[in-house]
C-alpha positions as CSV (number, residue, x, y, z in Angstrom):
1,X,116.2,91.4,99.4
2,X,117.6,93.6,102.0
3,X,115.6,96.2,103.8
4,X,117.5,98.3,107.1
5,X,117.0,101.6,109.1
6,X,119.2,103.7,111.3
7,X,118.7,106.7,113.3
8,X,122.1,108.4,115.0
9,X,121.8,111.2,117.3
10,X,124.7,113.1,119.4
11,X,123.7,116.1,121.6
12,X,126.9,118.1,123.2
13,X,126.1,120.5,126.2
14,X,128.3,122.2,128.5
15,X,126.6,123.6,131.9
16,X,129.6,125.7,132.6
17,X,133.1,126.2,131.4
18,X,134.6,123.5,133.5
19,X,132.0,120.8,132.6
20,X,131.3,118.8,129.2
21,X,128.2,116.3,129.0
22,X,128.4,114.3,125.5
23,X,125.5,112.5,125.0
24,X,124.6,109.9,121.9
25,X,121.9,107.7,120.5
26,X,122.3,105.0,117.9
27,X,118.8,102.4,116.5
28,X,119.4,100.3,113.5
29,X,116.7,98.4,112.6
30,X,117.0,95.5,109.8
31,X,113.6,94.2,109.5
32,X,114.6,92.1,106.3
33,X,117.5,90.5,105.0
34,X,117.5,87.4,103.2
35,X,120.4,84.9,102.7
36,X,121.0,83.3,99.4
37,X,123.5,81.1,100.7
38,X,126.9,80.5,98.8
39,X,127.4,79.1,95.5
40,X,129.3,76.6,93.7
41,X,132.2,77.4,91.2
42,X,129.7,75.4,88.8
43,X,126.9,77.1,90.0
44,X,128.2,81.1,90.1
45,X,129.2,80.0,86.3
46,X,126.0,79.1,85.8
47,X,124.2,82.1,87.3
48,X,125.7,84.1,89.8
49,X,122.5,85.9,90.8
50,X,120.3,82.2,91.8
51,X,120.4,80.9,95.0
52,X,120.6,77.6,96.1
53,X,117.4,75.2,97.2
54,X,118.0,75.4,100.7
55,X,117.8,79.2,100.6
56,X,114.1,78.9,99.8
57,X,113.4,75.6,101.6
58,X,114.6,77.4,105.1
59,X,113.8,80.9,104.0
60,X,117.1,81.9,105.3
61,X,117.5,85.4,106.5
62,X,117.3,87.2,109.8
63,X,115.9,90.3,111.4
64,X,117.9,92.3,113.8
65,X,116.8,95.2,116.0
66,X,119.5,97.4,118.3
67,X,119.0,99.9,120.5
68,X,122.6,102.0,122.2
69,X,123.0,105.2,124.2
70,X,125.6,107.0,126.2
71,X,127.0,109.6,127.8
72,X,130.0,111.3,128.2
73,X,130.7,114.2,131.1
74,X,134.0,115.7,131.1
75,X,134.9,117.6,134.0
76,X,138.0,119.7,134.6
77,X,138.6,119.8,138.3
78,X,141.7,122.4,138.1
79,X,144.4,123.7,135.3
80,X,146.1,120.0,136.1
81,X,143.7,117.8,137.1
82,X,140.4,116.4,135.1
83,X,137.2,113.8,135.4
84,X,136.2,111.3,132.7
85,X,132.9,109.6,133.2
86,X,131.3,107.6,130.8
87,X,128.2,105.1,130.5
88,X,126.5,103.3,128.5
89,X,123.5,100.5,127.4
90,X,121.7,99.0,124.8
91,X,119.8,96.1,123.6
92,X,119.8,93.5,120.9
93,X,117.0,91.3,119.4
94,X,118.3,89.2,116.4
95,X,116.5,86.0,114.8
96,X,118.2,84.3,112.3
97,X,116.6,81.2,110.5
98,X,120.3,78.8,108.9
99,X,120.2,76.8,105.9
100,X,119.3,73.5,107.8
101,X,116.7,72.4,110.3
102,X,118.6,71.8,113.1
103,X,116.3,68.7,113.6
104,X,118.4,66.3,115.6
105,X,118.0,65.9,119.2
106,X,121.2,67.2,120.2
107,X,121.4,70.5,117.5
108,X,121.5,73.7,119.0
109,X,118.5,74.0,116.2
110,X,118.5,76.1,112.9
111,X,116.0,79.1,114.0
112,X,118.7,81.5,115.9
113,X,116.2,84.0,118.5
114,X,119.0,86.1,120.5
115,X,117.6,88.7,123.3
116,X,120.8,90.9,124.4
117,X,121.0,93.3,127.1
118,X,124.5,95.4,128.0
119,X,126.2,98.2,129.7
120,X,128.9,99.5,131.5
121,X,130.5,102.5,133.0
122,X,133.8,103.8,133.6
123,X,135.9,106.8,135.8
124,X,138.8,108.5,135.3
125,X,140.9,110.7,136.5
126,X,144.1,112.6,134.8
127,X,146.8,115.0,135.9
128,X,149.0,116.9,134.1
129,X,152.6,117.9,136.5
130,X,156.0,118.0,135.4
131,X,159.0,115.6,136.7
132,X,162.4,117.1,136.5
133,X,161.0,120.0,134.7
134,X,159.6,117.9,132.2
135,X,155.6,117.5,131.1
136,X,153.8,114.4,132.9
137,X,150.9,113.2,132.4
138,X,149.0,110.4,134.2
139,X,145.7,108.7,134.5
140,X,143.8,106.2,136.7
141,X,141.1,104.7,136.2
142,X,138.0,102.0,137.0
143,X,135.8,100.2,134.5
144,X,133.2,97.7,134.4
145,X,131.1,96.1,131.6
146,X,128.2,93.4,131.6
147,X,125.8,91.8,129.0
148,X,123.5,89.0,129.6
149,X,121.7,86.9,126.9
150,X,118.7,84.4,126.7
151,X,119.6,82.3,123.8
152,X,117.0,80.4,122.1
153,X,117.5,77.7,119.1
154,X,114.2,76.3,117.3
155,X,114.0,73.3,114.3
156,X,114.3,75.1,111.0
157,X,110.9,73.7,109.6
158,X,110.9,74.6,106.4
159,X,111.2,78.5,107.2
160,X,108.9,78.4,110.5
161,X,110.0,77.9,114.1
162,X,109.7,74.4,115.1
163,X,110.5,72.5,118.2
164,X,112.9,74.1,121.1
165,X,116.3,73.0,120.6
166,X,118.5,75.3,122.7
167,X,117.0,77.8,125.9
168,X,120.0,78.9,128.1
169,X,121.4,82.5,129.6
170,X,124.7,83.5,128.9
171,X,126.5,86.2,131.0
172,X,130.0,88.3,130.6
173,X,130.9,90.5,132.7
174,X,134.3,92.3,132.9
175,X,136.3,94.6,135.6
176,X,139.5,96.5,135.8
177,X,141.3,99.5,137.3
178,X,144.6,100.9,135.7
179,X,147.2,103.5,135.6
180,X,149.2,104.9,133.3
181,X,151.3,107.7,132.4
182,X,153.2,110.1,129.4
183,X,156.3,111.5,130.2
184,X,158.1,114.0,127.6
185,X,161.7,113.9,128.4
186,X,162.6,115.5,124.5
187,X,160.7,117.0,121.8
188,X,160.6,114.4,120.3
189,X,160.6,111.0,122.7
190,X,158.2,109.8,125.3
191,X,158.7,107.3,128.2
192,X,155.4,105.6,128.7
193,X,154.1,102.9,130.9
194,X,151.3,101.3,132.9
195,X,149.5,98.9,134.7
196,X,146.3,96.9,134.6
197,X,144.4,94.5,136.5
198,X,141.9,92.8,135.0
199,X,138.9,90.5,135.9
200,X,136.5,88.6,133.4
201,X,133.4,86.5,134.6
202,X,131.7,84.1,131.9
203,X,128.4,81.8,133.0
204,X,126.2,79.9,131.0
205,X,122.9,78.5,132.5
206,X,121.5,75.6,130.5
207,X,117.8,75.3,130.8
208,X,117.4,73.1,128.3
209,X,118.7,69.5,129.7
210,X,117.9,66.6,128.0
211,X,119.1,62.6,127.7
212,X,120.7,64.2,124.2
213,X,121.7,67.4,125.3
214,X,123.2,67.2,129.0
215,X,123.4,70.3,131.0
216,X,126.0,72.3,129.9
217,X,126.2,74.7,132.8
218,X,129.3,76.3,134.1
219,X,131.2,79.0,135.1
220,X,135.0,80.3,134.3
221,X,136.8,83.5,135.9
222,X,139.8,84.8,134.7
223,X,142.4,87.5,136.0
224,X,145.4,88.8,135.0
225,X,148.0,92.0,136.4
226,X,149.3,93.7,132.7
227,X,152.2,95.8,132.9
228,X,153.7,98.0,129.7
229,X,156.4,100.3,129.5
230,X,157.7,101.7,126.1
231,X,159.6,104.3,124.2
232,X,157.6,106.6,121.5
233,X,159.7,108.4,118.9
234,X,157.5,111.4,117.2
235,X,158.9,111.7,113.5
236,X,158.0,115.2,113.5
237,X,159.3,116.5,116.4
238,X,158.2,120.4,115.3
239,X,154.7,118.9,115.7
240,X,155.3,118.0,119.1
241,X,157.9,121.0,120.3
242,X,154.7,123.0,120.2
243,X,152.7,120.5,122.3
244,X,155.4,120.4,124.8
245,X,155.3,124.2,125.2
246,X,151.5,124.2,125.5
247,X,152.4,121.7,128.3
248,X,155.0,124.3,129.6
């Protein structure tokens, strides 16, 4: 049996000719969805519609609930030069019972309960100028995004939560600023290039330390400086002649 819900709004306004505020709402809602598990060759011969013992010993299945808004505000400084803002959160509840009972000391368990919380924001800012008489466009930007998670495992007993098995927090985090840029030196061809530097921050905090299930706290960081520069060829170069003199 499967049973969802979801509910999507998106709501444009714009205050004044210059300025453009997107906003949008998104809820699913999946209070039932059961897992038969997978079959056997044997078995999907047999009857490809039953499901497997386990399915109904551990009631398999899981519930998940999501929650995600936004909002986008455009905002055009001068003929050449325009403002991207954007940002955005949400939440996550998702419990998810496995085909097993995650019953040994050191199991992560077989009762799933996730609690998510994220978001993020970015700005950016893009020109439009010419370079030896010909249309460029650049952009620079900032960005950050973040989710944090308390992550639970339980002993699958029999389809009810059982002993605690797993209890830790979980965080990701992610920054980075770039530029980039479009340069239409023909019809039909484009020079473009860029650069980004990026930062990503992971951390786990084990609250759940045990003789059989040591503390498996810890943190990593990762960075990294990612440059690009290509060539686009437009096949249809009438498509892009008139694009170039809207530029113009």
């Amino acid at each position: 049996l499967f049973r969802s819900y979801q509910l999507n709004a998106k709501i444009v306004a714009q205050p004044s000719t210059a300025t453009k505020i997107t906003g949008q709402f998104n809820y699913f809602n999946q209070p039932l969805a059961e897992d038969p598990l997978g079959l056997t060759r044997a078995q999907a011969d047999a009857n490809p519609r039953q499901a497997i013992a386990a399915a109904t010993q551990f009631n398999t299945g899981k519930e998940v609930e999501q929650t995600q808004a936004g909002v986008v505000i455009e905002h055009q400084l001068t003929d050449q030069d325009s403002l991207n803002f954007r940002v955005y959160g949400g939440g996550r509840q998702l419990t998810q019972r496995l085909g097993f009972s995650g019953a040994a000391l050191n199991s992560a368990g077989g009762i799933v309960d996730l609690d998510r919380v994220y978001g993020g924001g970015a700005l950016s800012w893009t020109r439009k100028t010419t370079a030896n008489g010909l249309p460029l466009q650049w952009t620079a930007g900032l960005e950050v995004n973040g989710m944090r998670d308390a992550r639970n495992g339980y002993v699958n007993d029999n389809g009810q939560q059982g002993a605690l098995r797993r209890d830790e927090t979980d965080e990701a985090a992610d920054y980075g600023a770039y530029a980039q840029f479009n340069w239409t030196v023909h019809p039909a061809w484009e020079v473009v290039g860029g650069l980004r530097a990026s930062m990503v921050r992971l951390r786990i905090d084990d609250h759940y330390v045990t003789a059989a299930s040591p503390d498996d706290s810890g943190t990593s960081t990762y960075r990294n400086l990612s440059p690009v520069l290509g060539v686009v060829w437009h096949a249809r170069s009438e498509e892009h002649t008139s694009e170039l003199q809207s530029r113009l």
